[in-house]
C-alpha positions as CSV (number, residue, x, y, z in Angstrom):
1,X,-53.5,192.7,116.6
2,X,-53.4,194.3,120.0
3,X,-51.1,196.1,121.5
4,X,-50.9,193.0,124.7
5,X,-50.6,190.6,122.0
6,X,-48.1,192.4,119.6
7,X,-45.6,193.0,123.5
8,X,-46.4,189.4,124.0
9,X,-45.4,187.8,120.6
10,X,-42.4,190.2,120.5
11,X,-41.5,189.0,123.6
12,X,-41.3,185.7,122.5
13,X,-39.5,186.4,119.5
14,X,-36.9,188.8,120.4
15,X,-36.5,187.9,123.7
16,X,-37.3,191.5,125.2
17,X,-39.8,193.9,125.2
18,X,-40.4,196.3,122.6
19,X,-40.1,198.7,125.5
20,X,-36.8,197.1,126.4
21,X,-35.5,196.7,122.3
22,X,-36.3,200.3,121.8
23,X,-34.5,201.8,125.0
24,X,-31.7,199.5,123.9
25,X,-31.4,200.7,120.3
26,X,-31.4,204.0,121.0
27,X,-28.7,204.2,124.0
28,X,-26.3,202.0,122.0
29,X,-27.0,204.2,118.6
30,X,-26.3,207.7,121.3
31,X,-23.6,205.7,122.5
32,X,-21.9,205.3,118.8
33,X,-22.7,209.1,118.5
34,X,-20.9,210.0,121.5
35,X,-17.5,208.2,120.8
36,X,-17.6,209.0,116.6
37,X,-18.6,212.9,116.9
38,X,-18.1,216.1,118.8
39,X,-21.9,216.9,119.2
40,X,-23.4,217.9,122.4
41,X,-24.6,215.2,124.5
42,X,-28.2,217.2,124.5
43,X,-28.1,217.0,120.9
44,X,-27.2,213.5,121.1
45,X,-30.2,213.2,123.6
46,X,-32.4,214.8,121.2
47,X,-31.7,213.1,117.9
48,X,-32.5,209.6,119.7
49,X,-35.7,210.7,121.3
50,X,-35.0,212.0,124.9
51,X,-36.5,215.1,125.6
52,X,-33.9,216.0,128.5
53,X,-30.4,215.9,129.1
54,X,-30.9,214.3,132.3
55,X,-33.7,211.4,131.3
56,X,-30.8,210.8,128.6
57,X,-28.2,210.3,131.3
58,X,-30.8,208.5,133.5
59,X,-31.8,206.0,130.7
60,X,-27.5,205.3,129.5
61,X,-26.3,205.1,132.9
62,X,-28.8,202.3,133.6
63,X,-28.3,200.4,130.5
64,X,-24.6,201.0,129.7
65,X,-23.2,201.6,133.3
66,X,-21.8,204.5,133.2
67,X,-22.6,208.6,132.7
68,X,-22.6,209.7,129.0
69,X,-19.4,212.3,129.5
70,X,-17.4,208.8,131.4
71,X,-18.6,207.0,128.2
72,X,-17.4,209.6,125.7
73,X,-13.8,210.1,127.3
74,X,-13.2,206.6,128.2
75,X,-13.8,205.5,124.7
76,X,-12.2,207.9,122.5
């Protein structure tokens, strides 16, 4: 299967892109890491595949709304 065909039927059948669904995961998995543990947010960053602090903080902001540090105090 090709790669256009693959993002098109998982399109269809999740209802995002794999692009989208992956982005997703991994911001609300760091986002589970930043209100259970006391770990850096780079390290955070890391462990879910962001090779910057600041593409980290880029990519949450955009899908949860907020900065990572807001996320961590507000929730805790």
């Amino acid at each position: 299967m090709s790669r256009s065909a693959f993002a098109l039927r998982f399109q269809e059948l999740v209802g995002e892109s794999p692009m989208e669904y992956l982005t997703r995961w991994r911001v609300q998995s760091a986002a589970q890491a930043l209100r259970t543990t006391n770990e850096q947010v780079i390290d955070i960053a890391e462990r879910y595949g962001y090779g910057s602090e600041a593409a980290f903080s880029r990519a949450f902001k955009r899908m949860m709304g907020e900065t990572p540090g807001k996320h961590r105090r507000e929730k805790a």
